[in-house]
C-alpha positions in Angstrom: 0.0 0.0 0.0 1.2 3.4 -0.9 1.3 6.6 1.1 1.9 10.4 0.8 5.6 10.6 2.3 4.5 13.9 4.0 7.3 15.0 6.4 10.2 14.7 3.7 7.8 17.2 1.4 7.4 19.5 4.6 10.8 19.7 5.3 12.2 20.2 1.8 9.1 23.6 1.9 10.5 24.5 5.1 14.1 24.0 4.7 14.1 25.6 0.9 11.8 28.3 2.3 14.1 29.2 5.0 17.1 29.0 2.8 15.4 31.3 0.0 13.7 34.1 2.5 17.6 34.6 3.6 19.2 34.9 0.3 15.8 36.9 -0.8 17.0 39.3 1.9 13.1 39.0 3.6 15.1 38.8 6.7 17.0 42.0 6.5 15.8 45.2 8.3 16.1 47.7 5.9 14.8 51.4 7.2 14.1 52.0 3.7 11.8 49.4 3.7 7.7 50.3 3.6 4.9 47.9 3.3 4.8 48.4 -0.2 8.4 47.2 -0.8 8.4 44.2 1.6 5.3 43.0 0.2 6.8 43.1 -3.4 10.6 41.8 -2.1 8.3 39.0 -0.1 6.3 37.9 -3.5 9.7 38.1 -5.4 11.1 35.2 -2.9 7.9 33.3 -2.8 8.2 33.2 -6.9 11.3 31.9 -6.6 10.2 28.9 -4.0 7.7 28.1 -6.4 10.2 27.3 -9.0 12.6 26.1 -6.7 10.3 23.4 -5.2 8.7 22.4 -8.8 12.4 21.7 -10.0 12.8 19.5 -7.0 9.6 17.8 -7.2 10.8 16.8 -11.2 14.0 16.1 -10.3 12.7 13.4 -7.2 9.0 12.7 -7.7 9.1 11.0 -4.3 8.8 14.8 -2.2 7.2 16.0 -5.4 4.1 18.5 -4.4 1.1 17.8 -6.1 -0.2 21.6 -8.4 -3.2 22.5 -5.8 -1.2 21.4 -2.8 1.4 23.6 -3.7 -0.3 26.3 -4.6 -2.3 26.5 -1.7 1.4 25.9 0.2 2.8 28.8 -1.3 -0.5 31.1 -0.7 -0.5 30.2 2.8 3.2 30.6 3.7 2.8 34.5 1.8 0.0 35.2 4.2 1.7 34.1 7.2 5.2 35.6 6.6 3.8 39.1 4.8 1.1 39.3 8.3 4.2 38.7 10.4 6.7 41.3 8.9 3.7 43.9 8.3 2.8 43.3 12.1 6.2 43.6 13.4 6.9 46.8 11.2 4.1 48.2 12.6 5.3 47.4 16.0 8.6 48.8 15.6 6.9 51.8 14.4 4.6 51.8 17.5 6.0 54.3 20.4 5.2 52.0 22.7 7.4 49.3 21.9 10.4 51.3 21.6 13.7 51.3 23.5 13.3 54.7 25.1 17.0 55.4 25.5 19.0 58.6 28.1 22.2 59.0 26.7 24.5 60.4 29.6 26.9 63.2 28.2 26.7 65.3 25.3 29.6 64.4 23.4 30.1 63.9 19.9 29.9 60.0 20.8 26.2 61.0 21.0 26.1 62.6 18.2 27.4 59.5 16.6 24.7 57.4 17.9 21.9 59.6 17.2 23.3 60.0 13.3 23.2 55.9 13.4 19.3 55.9 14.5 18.2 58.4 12.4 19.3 56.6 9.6 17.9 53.7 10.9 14.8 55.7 11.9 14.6 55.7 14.7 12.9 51.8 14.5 12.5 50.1 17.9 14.2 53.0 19.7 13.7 56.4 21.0 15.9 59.2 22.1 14.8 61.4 25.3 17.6 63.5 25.5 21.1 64.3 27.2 22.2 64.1 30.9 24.6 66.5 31.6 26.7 69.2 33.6 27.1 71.8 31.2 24.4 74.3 29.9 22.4 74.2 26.4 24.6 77.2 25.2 27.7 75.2 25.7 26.7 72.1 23.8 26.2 71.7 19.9 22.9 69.2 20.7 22.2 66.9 17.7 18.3 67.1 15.9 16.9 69.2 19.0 17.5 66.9 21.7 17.3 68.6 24.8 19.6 68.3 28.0 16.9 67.1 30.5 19.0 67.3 34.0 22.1 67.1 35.4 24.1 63.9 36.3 23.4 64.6 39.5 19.6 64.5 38.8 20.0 61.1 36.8 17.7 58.9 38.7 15.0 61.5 39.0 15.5 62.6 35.0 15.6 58.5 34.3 12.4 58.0 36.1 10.8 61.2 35.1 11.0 60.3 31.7 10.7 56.6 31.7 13.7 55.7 30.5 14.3 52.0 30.1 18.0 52.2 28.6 21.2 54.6 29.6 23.6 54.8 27.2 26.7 56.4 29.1 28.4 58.5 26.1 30.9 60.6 28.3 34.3 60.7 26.1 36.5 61.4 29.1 35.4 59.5 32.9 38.1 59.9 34.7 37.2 61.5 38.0 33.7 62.6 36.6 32.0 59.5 36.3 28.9 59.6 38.1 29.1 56.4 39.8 26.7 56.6 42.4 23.9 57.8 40.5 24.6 55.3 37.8 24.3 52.7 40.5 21.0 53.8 41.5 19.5 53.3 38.3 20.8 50.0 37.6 19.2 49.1 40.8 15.8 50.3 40.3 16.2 48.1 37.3 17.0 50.2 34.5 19.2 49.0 31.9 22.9 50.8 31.5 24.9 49.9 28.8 28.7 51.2 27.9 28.0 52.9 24.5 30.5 50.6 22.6 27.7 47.4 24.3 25.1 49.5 22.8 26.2 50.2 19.3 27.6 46.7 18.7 24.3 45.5 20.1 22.4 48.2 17.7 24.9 47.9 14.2 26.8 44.8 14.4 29.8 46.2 14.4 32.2 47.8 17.3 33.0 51.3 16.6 36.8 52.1 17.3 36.1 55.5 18.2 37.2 56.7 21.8 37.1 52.6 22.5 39.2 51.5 25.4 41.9 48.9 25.4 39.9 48.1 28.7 36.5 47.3 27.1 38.2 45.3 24.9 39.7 43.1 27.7 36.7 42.8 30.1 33.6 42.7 27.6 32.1 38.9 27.0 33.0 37.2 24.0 37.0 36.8 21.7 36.8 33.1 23.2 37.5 30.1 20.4 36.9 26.8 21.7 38.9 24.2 20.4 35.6 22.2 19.1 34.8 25.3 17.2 38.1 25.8 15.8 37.8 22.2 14.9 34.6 22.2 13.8 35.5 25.3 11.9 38.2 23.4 10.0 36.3 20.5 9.1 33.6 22.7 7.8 36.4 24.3 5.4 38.1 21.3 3.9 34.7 19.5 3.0 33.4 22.7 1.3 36.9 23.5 -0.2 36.6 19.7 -1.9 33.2 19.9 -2.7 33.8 23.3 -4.9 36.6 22.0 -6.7 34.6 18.8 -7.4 31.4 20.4 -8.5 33.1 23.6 -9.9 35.8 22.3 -12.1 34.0 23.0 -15.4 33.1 26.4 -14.5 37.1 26.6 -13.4 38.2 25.1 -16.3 35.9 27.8 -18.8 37.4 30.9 -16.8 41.0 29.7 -17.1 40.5 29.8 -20.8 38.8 32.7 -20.8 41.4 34.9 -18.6 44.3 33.2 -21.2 42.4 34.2 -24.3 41.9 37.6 -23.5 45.5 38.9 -22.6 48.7 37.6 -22.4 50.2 36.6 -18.7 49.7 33.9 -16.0 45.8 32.6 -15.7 46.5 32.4 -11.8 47.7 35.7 -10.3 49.5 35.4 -6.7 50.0 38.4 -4.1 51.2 38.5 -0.6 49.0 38.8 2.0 48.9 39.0 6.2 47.7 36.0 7.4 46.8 35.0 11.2 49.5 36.4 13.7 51.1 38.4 10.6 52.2 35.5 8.8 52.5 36.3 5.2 51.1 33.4 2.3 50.8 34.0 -1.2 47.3 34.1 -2.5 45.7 33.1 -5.3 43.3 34.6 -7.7 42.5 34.0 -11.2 44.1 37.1 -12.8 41.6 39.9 -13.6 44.5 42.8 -14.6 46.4 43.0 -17.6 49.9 41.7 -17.0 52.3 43.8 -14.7 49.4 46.2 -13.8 51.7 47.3 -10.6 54.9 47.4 -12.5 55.1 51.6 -12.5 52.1 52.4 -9.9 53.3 49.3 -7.0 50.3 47.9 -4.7 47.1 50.4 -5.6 43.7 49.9 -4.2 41.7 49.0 -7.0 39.1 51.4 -8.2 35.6 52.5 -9.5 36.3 51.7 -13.2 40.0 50.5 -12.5 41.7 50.6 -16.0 43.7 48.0 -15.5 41.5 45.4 -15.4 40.4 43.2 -18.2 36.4 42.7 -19.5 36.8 39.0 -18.2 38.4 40.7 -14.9 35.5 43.1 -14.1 32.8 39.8 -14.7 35.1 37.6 -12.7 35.5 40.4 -10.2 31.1 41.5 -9.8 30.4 37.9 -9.8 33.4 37.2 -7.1 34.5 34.5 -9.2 38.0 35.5 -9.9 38.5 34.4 -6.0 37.8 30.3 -7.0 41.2 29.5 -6.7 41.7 30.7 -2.9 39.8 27.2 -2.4 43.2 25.8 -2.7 44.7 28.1 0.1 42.0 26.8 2.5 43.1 23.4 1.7 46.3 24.9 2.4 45.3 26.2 5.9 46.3 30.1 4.7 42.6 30.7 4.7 39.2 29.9 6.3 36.1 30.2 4.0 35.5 32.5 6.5 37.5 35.5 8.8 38.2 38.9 7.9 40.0 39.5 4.4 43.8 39.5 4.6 45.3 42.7 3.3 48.6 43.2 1.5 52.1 43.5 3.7 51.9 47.6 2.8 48.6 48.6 3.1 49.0 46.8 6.6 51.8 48.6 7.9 50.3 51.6 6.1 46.9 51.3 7.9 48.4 49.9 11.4 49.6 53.8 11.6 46.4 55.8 10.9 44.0 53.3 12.0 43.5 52.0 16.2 42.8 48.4 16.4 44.0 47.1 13.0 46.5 44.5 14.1 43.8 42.8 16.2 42.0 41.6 12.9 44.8 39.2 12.6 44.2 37.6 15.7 42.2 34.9 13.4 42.3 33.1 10.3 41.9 35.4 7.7 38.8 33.8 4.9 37.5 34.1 1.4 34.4 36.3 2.8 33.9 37.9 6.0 31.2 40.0 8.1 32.7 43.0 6.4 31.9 41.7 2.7 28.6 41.3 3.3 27.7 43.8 5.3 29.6 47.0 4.1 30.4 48.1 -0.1 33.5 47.6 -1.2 36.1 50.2 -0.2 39.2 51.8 -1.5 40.3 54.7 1.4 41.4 54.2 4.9 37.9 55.8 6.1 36.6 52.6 4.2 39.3 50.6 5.8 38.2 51.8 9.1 34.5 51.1 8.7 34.9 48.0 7.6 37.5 47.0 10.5 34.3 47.7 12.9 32.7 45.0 11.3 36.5 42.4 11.3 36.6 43.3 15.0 32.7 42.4 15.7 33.5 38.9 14.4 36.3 38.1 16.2 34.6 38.9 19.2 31.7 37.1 18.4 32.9 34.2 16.3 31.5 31.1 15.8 29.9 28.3 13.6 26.3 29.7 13.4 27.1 33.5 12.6 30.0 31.3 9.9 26.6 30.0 8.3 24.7 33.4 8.5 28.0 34.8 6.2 27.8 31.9 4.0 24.2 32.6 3.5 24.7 36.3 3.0 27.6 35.8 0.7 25.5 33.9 -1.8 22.7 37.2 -1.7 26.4 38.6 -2.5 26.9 36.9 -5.5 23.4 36.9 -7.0 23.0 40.6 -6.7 26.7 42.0 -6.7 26.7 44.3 -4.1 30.1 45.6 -3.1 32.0 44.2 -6.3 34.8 46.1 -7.4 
């Protein structure tokens, strides 16, 4: 007797669902986003699923979904998810579900903050206003925020104003931090939170500016395991080997192509910092004509870089010309994922103008990282110090799940070709 093999059909909607909703970006929290926009990006995704899980179904009749069941699948899973993300927009939206946050000290730290929420607007959060010792005409307050007391009068100003979170944005503490009153507050159960806690907690990143060596040291997180290191490693080599398995043809078309094109090597090799400074050659499938570097030395590639070939700039939007760096994970140089190793001079270059930088090579450097897929690609050392916020985030937080959420994220990379260069 036959039977409908339901739970291998429900997993593969689940499972695809899951998987396509994250590369769809449906997940993302985008302040740009309206209901108009999320209900179109969510229809996109579900379009998608529908091919997605017809191909499957061909391809093994066994989980194959029958055309109303399916249908019906699909309509149901849009209803649920759109309801969801309409409901929680609206709730993020709704004053009374926000963070209502007391920033403690007018300093251009708070002005940094507030210039981060507005351009997130302001979703899930909102600001009361300053605590502080020095008067309004002193101050160059950010968007009309008001000083509402001062430190002295933080409990009653906290209370006052309902304030569920202080954010302690004083630049300088020594001698002047307010301990006692801060105390107070934490006792009667409101939330205080060192503003490097609060803006890695609000951008997913940790902002070098004004940071202490100290927070650094005492804050949670920058432990490896030696099962996730392990773990980690395991994970590499099996994805390194199944790449060059299943992507040898493709490897094999683009190494013709770069040779055809312009003379020189189809591989191109560079020097780069790896963990603890070491220094391994790279590889890449060459995207410049040959001896690029020969007059200008090591450049930061640009907008419109002439030196790179038409089969370069594909390689380079599709992120293909970094295939080859399969074989320095198999090497151990590289992780399929860590923060991107730079080259020997722009490292000693940027270890002088930017705090912090050396720390990135405290791990394994990999083929993508939290920067990549979370901030454009950037030529300047403003760029290079954004995008260390972001290195130093994930080597505080490492570990195997937020590896998979980069994985994930990388792929929406590819597809889409944000930050290509």
């Amino acid at each position: 007797m036959g039977y409908d093999p339901f739970l291998p059909k429900f997993l593969a909607f689940v499972g695809f669902g899951s998987i396509v909703l994250f590369v769809g970006g449906a997940y993302d929290v985008s302040p740009q986003q309206g209901r108009k926009e999320i209900v179109i990006h969510l229809m996109g995704c579900f379009a998608s699923l529908l091919l997605l899980l017809s191909a499957t179904g061909f391809a093994f009749p066994y989980i194959g979904w029958g055309r109303l069941a399916l249908v019906l699948a699909l309509a149901l899973g849009f209803l649920a998810v759109t309801t969801i993300r309409l409901f929680t927009l609206k709730l993020w939206d709704s004053p009374r579900f926000r963070e209502r946050l007391l920033l403690l000290g007018a300093t251009p730290l708070a002005d940094r903050l507030i210039e981060t929420l507005s351009t997130m607007r302001y979703r899930g959060h909102e600001v009361l206003g300053y605590v502080d010792d020095r008067s309004e005409t002193d101050l160059c307050l950010n968007d009309g925020y008001q000083v509402l007391g001062r430190v002295s009068e933080l409990g009653r100003v906290a209370v006052e104003h309902r304030a569920e979170t202080i954010v302690v944005t004083l630049s300088e503490r020594r001698g002047i931090f307010p301990l006692a009153p801060v105390l107070d507050c934490k006792l009667r159960g409101i939330r205080v939170e060192d503003w490097p806690s609060f803006y890695e907690r609000l951008t997913g990143r940790i902002g070098i500016e004004n940071l202490r060596p100290s927070w650094l040291i005492f804050s949670d997180g920058f432990h490896r395991a030696s099962m996730t290191r392990t773990v980690k490693r395991v994970m590499d080599v099996g994805l390194a080997l199944g790449f060059l398995v299943l992507g040898l043809p493709l490897f094999v078309a683009i190494a013709v192509a770069v040779k055809l094109e312009s003379r020189g090597s189809i591989f191109f090799r560079q020097d780069r910092v790896g963990q603890g400074g070491k220094v391994f050659g790279l590889l890449k499938f060459r995207t410049m004509y040959d001896g690029a570097e020969r007059q200008t030395g090591p450049v930061w590639a640009t907008p419109d870089d002439p030196r790179v070939t038409r089969v370069g700039r594909v390689l380079r939007r599709s992120r293909l010309d970094e295939f080859p760096q399969i074989v320095n994970v198999l090497r151990g140089d590289l992780s399929f994922v860590g923060p991107r190793p730079e080259r020997p001079s722009f490292v000693a270059m940027l270890h002088e103008r930017v705090p912090y930088y050396l720390q990135r090579v405290s791990v394994k450097p990999g083929i993508t990282g939290w920067a990549q897929v979370r901030y454009p690609y950037g030529a300047t050392v403003e760029d290079a110090a954004q995008k260390l916020e972001y290195d130093l985030y994930y080597v505080k937080n490492m570990s195997i799940f937020l590896d998979l959420v980069i994985l994930l994220s990388t792929v929406q990379v590819v597809l889409f070709g944000r930050g290509a260069r």
